[in-house]
N, C-alpha and C positions, 0 to 999 in steps of 0.2 A: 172248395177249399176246406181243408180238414179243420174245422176249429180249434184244436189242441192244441194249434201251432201259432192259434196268432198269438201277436204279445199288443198291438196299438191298435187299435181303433183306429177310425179315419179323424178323428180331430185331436188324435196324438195321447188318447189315454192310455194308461193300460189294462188291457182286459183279462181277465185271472185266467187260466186254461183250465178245461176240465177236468182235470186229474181231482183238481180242489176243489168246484163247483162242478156241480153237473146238471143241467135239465133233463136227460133222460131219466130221472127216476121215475117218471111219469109216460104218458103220451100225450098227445095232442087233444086237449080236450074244451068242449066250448066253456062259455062264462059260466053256465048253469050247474058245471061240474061238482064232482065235490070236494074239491083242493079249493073253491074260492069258499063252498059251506062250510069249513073247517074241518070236514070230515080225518083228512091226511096229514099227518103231524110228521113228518119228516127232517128229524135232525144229523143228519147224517149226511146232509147234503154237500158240506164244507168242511175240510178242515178250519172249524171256525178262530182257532190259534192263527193263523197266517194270515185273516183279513189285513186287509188295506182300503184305501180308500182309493179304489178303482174299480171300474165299472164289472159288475158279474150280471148277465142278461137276465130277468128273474121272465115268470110265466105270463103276466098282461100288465098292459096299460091301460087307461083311462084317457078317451079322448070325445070330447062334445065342438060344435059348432055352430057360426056367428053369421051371419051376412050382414052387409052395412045396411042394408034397408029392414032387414029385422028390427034389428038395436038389441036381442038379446039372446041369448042364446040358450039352443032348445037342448033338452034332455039327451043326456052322454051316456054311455055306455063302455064298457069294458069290450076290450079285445086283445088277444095274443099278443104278446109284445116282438114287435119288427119294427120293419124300414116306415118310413112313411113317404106320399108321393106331393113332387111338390112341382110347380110349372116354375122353368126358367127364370119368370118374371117376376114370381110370387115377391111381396114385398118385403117379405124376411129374408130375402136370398139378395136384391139387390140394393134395400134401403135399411136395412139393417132394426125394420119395425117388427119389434121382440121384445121380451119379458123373461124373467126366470123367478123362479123361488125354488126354495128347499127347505124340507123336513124330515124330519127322524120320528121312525116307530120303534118303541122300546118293549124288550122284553123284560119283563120285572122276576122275583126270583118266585112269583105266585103265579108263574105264566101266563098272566093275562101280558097283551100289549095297548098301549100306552100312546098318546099324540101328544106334544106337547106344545099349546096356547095355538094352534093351526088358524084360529080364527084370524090371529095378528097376521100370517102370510096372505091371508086372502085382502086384507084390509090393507094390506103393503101391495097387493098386486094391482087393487080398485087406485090407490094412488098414482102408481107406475102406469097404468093403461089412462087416465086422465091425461095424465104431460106427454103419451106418446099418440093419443087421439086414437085410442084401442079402445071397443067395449069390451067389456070383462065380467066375469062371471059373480053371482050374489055371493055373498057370503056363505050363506046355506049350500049352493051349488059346489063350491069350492070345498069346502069342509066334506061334503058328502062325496066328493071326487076323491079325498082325499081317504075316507076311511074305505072308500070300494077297493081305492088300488092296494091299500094297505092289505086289508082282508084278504082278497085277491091272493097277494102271494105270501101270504101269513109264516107261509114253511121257510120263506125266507128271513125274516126277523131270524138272528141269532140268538142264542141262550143268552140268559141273563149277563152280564159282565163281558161279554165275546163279541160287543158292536150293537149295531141298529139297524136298519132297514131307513136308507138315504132313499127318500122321496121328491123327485125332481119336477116341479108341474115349469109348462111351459106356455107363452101365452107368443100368437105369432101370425103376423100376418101372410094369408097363406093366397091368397084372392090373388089373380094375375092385375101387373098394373106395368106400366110403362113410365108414363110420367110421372115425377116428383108429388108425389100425393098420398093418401093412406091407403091401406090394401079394402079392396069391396069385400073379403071375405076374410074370416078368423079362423084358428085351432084352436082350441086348449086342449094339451092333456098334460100327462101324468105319466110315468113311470118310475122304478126303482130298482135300487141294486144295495144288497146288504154290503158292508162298509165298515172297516178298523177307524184309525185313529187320521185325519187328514192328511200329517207331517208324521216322517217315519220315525223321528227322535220320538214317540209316543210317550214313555217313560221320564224324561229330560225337556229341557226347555228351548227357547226358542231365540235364535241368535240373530238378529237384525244389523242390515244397513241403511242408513241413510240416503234416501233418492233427493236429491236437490238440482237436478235438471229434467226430471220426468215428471209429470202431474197427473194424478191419477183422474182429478177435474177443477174446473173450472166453475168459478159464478157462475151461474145464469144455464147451467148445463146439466146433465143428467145422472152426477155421482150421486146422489137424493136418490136414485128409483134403481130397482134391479135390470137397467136395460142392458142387454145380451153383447152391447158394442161399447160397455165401459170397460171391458177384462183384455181383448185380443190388442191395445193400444202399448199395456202396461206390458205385456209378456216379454221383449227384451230388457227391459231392466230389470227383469227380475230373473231372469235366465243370466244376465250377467253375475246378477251377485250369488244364486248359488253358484254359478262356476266357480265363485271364490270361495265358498263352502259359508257361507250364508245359510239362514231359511227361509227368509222372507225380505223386502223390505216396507221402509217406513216413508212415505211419501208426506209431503210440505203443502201448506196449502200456495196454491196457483197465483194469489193478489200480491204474496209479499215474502214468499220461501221463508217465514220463520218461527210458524208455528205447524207442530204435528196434526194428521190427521187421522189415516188408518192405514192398516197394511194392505196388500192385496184382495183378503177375501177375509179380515176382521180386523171390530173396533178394536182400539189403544184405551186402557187404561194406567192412570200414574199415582202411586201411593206415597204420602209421606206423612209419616207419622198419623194420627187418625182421620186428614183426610185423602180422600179417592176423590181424582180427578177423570177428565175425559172431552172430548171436546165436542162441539156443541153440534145438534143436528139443524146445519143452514143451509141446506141445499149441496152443499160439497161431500156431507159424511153420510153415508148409510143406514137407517134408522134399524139398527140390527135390533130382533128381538131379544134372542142371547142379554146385549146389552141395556137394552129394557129391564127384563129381568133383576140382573145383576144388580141395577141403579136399584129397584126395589129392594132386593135381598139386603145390599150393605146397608142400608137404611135403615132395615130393619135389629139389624147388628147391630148400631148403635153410631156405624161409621157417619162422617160429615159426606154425603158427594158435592161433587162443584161440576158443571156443564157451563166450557165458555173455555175459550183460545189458550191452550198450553203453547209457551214458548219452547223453542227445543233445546235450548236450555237448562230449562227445568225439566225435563224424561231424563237430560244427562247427570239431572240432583239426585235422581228419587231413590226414594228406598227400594221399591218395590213395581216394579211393571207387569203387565199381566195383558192378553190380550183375549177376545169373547168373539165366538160364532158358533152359526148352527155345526159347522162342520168340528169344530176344533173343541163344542164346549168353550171350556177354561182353559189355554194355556201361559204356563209363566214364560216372562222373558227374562233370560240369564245373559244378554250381553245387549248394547250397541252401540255400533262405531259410524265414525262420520269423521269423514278427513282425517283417518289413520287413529283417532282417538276413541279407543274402546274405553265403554266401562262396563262393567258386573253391578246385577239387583241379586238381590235375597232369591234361594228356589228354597222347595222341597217341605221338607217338614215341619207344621209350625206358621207357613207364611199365611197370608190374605187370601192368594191365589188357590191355596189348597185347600184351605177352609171353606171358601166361594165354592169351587168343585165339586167338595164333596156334599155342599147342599142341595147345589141345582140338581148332580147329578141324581140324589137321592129324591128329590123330588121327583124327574122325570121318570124313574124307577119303579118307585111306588116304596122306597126304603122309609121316605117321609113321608108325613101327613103334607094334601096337598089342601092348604085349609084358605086358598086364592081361586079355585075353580079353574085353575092353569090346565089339569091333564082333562083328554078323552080318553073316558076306554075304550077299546073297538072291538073287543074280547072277554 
């Protein structure tokens, strides 16, 4: 098949065509090349104005492996980025025992690249693989998976201001199994694709519905960890509301529909007047780093934060909403409706939201002094 023609992927992304990206600038070369020694600085490889956030195949990934009777898992290695092979019964394919994380490599305007606090994905993944009965990779391993793949496809980071280089690790049982059990055998790896802005409104903000018959989780279940079978549950309710020309929506917590939780794939914060709110990490909301962060940063502003059950009442008050992920950064929300009742927050110039932005982002840049130990450089 010509690749210039696809547009979806097999799990329904879309994938850039070559016109914009291309891998031929190169050939076929092993890990020891020197496109992963930084020799080949190739910026010309994208129209880097037209990113999006969908998948563009970059040069290799990073993959190590586990066995149950190991307990840990032995030294990984870089390889060509493709298919990978998986047995029918693999336990990622019929029990849905999986992991994800994501990070960004930043190109700063002193073109060194950039990780930002990677250590917290690994230490969110050690959490994640505990409640799914996964071993997982050290810390160290993790982080050092993380700067190879980066390295690895260096050419891919975009210029400064033009995106990131979206870093995908995966953790996944991959051991054949039949019965209800955990898989005898693990993955981990890693791959990436440089990447725009997540939501295409990039510039503008972010216009939410109100989900009060769908739950994103429940007590005692798995919205807490990044597992791979909390997203494909929520995808018609959120397919319905962009149909209505939505961006997202905002899902309720599961015991009692009346307090906020998070959107699809980021935390919810609420501003009024000097303090920032956001609801609490109990097992139901995602312990985003983004949001970590941001708690620090306003803090250090001078704001008051509060962690603990926003009625959805009070989002319908606020001055000011704003929502945090690895993917999205910072974005403001200028609208949401529930049972036909919109209302509008503050966007744009001036606000919380864009003052927040433009610190993290200068942080993760290298625009600010990072004087928290938050970046790596890998460059």
């Amino acid at each position: 098949m010509d690749r210039t023609s696809l547009k979806r992927n097999d799990v329904g992304e879309t994938v850039e065509p070559l016109r914009h990206c291309s891998r031929n600038a190169i050939g076929v070369q092993t890990a020891s090349d020197a496109s992963i020694n930084g020799d080949r600085e190739e910026h010309d490889l994208c129209n880097w104005d037209e990113l999006k956030f969908s998948l563009i195949p970059t040069d290799y990934m990073y993959v190590m492996k586990c066995s149950s009777g190991e307990g840990a898992f032995s030294q990984g290695h870089l390889t060509r980025y493709g298919n990978v092979e998986l047995s029918p019964s693999s336990g990622v394919l019929n029990y849905g025992q999986g992991l994800l994380e994501g990070l960004k490599a930043y190109r700063g305007a002193d073109n060194r690249i950039r990780l930002f606090r990677p250590e917290q994905n690994a230490l969110r993944m050690q959490m994640g693989a505990e409640r799914m009965c996964m071993p997982s990779p050290t810390a160290e391993q993790f982080v050092g998976s993380i700067k190879q793949t980066a390295l690895a496809n260096k050419r891919w980071v975009p210029p400064s201001g033009k995106g990131s280089l979206y870093i995908r690790p995966l953790l996944l049982g991959t051991g054949a199994i039949l019965g209800v059990a955990p898989s005898p055998e693990y993955t981990f790896l890693a791959y990436a694709s440089p990447v725009g802005n997540y939501f295409t409104v990039s510039l503008g903000s972010m216009h939410f519905s109100v989900e009060d018959k769908v739950y994103r989780a429940i007590p005692g279940g798995t919205g807490g960890i990044k597992s791979i079978t909390n997203y494909s549950p929520i995808y018609k309710a959120v397919t319905q509301a962009k149909a209505k020309g939505f961006t997202d929506v905002i899902f309720l917590d599961a015991a009692t529909g009346k307090y906020i939780e998070e959107a699809t794939a980021c935390n919810i914060f609420v501003a009024k007047g000097n303090v920032i709110s956001t609801p609490p990490i109990a097992g139901t909301i995602l312990p985003g780093i983004t949001r970590k962060t941001i708690i620090e940063v306003a803090s250090w502003l001078g704001y008051q934060i509060e962690e603990r059950a926003i009625p959805l009442e009070e989002l319908m008050n606020a001055d000011e909403a704003f929502c945090t992920g690895t993917a999205i950064a910072i974005k403001p929300v200028g609208s949401v409706t529930y049972q036909g009742q919109r209302v509008e927050y503050k966007t744009g110039e001036g606000t919380l939201s864009e003052t927040l932005f433009r610190t993290l982002t200068g942080i993760q840049t290298g625009r600010i002094e990072d004087t928290m130990g938050w970046i790596v450089e890998i460059d």
